[in-house]
C-alpha positions in Angstrom: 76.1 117.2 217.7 79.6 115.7 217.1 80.0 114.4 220.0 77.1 113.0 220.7 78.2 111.2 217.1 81.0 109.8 218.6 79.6 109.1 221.8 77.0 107.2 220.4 79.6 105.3 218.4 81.9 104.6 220.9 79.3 103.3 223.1 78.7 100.4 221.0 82.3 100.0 220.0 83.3 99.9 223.5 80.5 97.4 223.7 80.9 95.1 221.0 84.4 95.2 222.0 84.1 93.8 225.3 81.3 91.1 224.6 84.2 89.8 222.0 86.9 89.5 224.7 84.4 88.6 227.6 83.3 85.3 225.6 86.5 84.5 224.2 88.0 84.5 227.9 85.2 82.6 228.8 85.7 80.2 225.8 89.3 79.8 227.0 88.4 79.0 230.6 85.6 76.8 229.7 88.1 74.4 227.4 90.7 74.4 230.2 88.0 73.1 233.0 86.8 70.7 230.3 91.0 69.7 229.6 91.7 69.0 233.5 88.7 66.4 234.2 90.6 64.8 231.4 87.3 63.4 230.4 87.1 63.0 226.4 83.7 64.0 225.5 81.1 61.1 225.2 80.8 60.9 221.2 84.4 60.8 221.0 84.7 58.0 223.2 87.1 55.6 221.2 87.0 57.9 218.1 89.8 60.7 219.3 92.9 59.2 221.5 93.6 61.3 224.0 96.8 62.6 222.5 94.6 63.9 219.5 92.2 65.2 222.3 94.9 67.3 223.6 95.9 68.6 220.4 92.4 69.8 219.9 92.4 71.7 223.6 96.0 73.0 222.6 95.0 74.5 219.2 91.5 76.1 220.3 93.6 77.2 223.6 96.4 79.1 220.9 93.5 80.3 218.5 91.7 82.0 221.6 95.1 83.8 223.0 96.3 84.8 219.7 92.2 86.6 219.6 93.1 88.5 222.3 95.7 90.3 220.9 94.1 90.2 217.4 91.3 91.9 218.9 92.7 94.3 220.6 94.7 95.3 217.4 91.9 95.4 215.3 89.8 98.2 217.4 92.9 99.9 217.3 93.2 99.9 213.3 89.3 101.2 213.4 90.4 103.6 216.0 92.9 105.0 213.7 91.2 105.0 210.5 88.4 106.8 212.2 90.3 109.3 214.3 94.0 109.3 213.9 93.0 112.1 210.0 93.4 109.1 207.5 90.1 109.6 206.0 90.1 113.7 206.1 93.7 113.2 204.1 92.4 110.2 201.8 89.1 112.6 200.9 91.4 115.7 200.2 93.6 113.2 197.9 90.8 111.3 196.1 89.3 114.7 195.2 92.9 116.1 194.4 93.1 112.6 192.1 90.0 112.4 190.9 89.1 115.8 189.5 91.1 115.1 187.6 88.6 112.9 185.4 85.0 114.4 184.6 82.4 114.5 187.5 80.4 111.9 185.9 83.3 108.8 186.2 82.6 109.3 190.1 86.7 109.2 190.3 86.8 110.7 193.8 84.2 108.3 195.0 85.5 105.2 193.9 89.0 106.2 194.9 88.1 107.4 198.2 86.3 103.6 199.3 89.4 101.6 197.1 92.0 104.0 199.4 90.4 102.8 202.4 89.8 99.2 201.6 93.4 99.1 200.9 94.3 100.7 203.9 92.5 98.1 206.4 93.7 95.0 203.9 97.3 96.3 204.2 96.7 97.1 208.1 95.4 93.3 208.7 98.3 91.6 207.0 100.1 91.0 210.7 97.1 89.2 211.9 96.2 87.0 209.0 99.9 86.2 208.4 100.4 85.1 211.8 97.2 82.9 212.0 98.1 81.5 209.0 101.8 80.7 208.8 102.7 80.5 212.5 99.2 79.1 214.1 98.3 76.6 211.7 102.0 76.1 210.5 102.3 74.9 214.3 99.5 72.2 214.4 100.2 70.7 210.5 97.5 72.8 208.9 99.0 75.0 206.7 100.2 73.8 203.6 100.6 78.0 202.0 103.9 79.6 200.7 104.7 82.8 201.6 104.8 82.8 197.8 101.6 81.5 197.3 99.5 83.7 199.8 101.2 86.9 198.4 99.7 85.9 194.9 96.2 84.8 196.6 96.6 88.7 197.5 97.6 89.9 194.7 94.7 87.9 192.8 92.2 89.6 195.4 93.3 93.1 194.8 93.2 92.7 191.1 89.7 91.0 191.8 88.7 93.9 193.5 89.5 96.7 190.9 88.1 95.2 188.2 85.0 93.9 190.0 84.7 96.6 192.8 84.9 99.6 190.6 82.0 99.0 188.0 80.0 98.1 191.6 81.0 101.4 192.7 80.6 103.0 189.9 76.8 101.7 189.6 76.1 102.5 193.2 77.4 105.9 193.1 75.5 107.1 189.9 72.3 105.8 191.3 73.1 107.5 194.3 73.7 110.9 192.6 71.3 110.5 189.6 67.7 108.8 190.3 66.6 111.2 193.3 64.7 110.7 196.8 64.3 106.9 195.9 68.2 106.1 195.2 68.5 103.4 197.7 65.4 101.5 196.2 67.2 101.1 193.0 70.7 100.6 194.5 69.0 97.9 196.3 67.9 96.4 192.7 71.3 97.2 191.5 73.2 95.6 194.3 70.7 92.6 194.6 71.2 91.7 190.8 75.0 92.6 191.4 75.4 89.7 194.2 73.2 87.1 191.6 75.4 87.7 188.8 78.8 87.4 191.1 77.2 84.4 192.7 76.5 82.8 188.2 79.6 83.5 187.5 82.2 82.8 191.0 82.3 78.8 190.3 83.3 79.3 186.4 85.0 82.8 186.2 86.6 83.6 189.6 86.7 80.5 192.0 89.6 78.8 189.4 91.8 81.6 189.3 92.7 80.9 193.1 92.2 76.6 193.0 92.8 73.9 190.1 89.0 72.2 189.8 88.3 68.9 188.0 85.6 66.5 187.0 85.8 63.9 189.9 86.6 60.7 188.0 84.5 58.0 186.9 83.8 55.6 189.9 81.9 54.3 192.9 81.7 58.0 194.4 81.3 59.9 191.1 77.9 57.0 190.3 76.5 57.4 193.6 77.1 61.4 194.1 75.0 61.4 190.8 72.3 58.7 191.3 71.7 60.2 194.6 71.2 64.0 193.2 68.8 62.0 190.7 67.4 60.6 193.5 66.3 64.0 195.1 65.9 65.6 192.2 69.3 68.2 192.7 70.3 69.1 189.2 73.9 70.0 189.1 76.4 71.1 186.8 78.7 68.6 187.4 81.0 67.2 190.1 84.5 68.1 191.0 87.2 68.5 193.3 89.2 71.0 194.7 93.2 71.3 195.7 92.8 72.2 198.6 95.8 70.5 199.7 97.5 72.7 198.5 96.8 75.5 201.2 95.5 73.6 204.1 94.9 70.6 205.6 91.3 71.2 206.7 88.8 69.5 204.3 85.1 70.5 203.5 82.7 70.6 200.6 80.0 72.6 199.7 77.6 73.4 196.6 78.4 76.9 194.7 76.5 78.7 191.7 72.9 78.7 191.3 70.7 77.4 188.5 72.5 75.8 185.5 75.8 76.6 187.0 75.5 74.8 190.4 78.6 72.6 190.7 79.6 69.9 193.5 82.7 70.8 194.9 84.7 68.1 196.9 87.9 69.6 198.6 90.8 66.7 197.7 91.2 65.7 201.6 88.1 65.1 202.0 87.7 62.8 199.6 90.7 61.0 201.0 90.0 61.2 204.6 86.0 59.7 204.2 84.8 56.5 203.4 82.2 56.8 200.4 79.1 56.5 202.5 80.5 59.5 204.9 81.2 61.7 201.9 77.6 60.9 200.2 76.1 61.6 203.6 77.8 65.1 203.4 76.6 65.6 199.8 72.9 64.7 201.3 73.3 67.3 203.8 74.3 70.1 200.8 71.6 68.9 199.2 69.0 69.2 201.9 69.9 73.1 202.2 68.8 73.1 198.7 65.7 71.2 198.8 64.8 73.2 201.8 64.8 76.1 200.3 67.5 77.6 203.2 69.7 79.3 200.4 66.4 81.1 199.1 65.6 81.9 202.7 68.7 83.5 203.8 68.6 85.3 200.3 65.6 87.0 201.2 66.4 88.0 205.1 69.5 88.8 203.7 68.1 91.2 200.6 65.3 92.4 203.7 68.8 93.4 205.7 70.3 95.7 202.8 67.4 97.1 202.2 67.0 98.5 205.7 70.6 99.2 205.6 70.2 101.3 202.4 67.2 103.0 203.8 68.9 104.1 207.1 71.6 105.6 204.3 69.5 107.6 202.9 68.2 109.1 205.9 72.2 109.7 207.1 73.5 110.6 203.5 73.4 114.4 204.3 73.8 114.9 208.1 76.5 117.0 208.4 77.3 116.1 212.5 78.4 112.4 211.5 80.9 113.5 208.6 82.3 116.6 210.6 82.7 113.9 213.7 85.4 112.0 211.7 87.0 114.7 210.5 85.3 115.1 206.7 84.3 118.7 206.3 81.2 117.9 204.0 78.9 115.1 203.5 79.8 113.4 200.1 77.8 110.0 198.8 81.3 108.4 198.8 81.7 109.1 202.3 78.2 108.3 203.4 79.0 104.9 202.0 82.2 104.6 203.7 80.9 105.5 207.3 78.1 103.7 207.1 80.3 100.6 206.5 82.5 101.5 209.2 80.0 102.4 211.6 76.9 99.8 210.8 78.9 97.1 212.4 79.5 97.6 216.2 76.0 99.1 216.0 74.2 96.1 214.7 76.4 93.3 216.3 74.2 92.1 218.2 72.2 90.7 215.6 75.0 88.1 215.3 73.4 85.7 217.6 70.0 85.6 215.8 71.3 85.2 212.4 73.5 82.0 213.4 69.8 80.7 215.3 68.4 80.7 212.1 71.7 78.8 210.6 71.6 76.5 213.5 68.4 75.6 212.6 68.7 75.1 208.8 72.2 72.5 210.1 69.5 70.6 212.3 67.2 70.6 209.4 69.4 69.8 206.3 71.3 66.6 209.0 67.8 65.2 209.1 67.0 65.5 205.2 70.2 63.7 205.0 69.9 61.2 207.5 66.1 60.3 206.5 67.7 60.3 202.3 69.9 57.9 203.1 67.9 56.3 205.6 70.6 55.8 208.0 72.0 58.2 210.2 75.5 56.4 210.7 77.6 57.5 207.6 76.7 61.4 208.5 77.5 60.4 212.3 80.9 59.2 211.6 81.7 62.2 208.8 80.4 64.6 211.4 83.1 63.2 214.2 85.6 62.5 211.4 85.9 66.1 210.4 86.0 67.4 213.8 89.0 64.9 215.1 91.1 65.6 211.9 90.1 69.6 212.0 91.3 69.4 215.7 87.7 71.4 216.5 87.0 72.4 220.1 85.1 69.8 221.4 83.6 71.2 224.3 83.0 75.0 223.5 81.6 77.3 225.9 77.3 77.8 225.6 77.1 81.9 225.3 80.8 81.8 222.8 78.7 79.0 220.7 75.7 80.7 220.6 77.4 84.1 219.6 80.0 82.4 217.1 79.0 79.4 215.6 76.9 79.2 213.0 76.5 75.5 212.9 75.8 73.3 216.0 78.6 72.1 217.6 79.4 68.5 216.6 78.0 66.7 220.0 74.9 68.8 219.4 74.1 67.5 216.0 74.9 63.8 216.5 72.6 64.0 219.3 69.6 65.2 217.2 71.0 62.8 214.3 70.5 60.1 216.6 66.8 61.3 218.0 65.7 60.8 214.0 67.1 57.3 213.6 65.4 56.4 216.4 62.2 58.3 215.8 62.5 56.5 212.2 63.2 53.0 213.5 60.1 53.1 216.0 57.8 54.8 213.2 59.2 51.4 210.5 59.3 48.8 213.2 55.1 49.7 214.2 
């Protein structure tokens, strides 16, 4: 029955594998058919000069070789973990570690899933370094020390110990102490876990890693506020971000959730939009909220773990999928740790259905914010704006769209943008 474990598993590895590099080739060769006609995309016409146009092609074109390779060099770090005996040696020295302490700290456990999260963190440095100090070095993105993104590290891993092993800890003991029904209250656990983490990130954790402060008194600050008022969005307050100070890119976006949700405005956005562009990405954020998408995915996404969990319990003590990797006996640690390893190539697929439903909600939340503001302009124009100064690929291919993105790509939502001002403007002028 081994085998048949690792047949099975390799079979959608293989698989998952080569739909990656199959779209991402097809990506590239899309983008380079697009480059040659020489033809800037419609909506772009006299809002991206065809030097920045090239710049675009050139940086999607050096962010789809260097995927390749990443690729590649990630199924070979799963490869190892799984076969080359690093989870066999990391079980023999968690238990040697942790039995050490009394059964009842679940030492070994928590040991055994830190050991291997470290190992894949450690083993990805090469491909995070060089996407983000050669690739975005090379087309003026990256604004991070070598200094700086060794502490951002460094802040993770201490993150991780201090949050990751009461999580554990919980997980585990539920696991070993409330029966047949474990994963129905590790599901509760987990669920309330994520709430709390998701109170307590804009406060506790997101300002060890970015200075945040009250966005000063002014034009934007009056209308952010009078236009929350105005759809009834009751926020914590308004702020911005440095993001400056690690890249170029800009964004916003709305964190926390009851009392603690916050307005977050990175600090190049703020200079790179007009007013009316940045209040039509606020009504946007806004509409997500007001359209009950972040309850929505909550659910689907709470409905997910719990099948996950389920499908845990039923593999927790079959002996054929532990002995396959090279563990001698099923353990709850190592049940957790396989299943992590192993859920994704299996369930991959599920990829393109998940960023449907996103698509939809960016559809949805564009038109909220383009019926708030009762002009569908300002979003237009911030929508274009942030895809010439991100250099975003223009002209993506369908299939690597559908598969990737989970927004619409930026032609796609000005198009249906403009469908509602014009369904709007018929529906006022009779």
């Amino acid at each position: 029955m081994e085998q048949v474990v690792v047949g099975l598993f390799l079979t959608f590895f293989i698989l998952e594998f080569l739909v990656e590099f199959i779209l991402n080739e097809m990506n590239i060769s899309y983008v380079r058919k697009r480059w040659v006609e020489q033809k800037i995309p419609d909506f772009f016409q006299g809002k991206m000069s065809p030097k920045d146009y090239r710049k675009s092609v050139e940086y999607t074109l050096a962010k789809g070789r260097f995927q390749r390779w990443a690729e590649v060099y990630g199924a070979l770090v799963t490869l190892f973990v799984l076969f080359g005996g690093v989870l066999p040696y990391l079980d023999w020295f968690s238990q040697h570690v942790g039995g050490r302490f009394p059964s009842t700290t679940q030492a070994a456990g928590i040991l055994f899933s830190f050991s291997t999260g470290l190992i894949f963190s450690i083993l990805s440095l090469p491909t995070d370094l060089y996407s983000t100090l050669v690739i975005e070095e090379r087309f003026g993105f990256n604004k991070t020390t070598l200094k700086l993104y060794l502490t951002d590290k460094l802040k993770g891993l201490f993150l991780g110990v201090v949050i990751g092993i009461p999580f554990l800890f919980g997980v585990l003991w539920l696991m070993e102490g409330t029966g047949s029904y474990w994963w129905l209250w590790a599901f509760f656990f987990i669920f309330a876990f994520q709430f709390l983490m998701v109170m307590i990130y804009p406060t506790l954790i997101a300002p060890l890693f970015n200075k945040f402060e009250p966005l000063r008194d002014g034009e934007l600050r009056q209308r952010i506020l009078a236009l929350a008022d105005q759809v009834g969005f009751k926020t914590d307050g308004v702020y911005t971000m440095d993001g400056s100070r690690r890249s170029a890119h800009s964004n916003a976006y709305f964190t926390g959730i009851g009392k603690t949700k916050r307005i977050v405005l990175f600090d190049t956005l703020i200079e790179q939009m007009t007013i009316d562009q940045g209040l039509a990405v606020l009504a946007h954020e806004m509409g997500h909220y007001k359209m009950k998408h972040i309850r929505r995915m909550l659910v689907i996404r709470g409905i997910c773990l719990l099948v996950g969990l389920y499908i845990l319990n039923l593999l927790v003590g079959y002996e054929p999928m532990f002995r396959a990797f090279g563990l001698e006996k099923p353990s709850n640690y190592g049940a957790l740790v396989l299943f992590s390893l192993l859920s994704g190539p299996v369930t991959f697929y599920l990829n393109p259905l998940m960023n449907f439903l996103s698509r939809k909600h960016e559809y949805e939340a564009d038109r909220f914010a383009t019926r708030t503001l009762k002009d569908g302009r300002p979003m237009e124009e911030a929508l274009i704006g942030l895809t010439v100064k991100n250099l975003s690929n223009l002209t993506p291919h369908p299939w690597y769209s559908a598969y990737h993105y989970s927004h619409p790509t930026t032609a796609e939502r000005v198009s249906a943008i403009r469908k509602v001002s014009s369904s709007e403007y018929r529906v006022s002028s009779s």
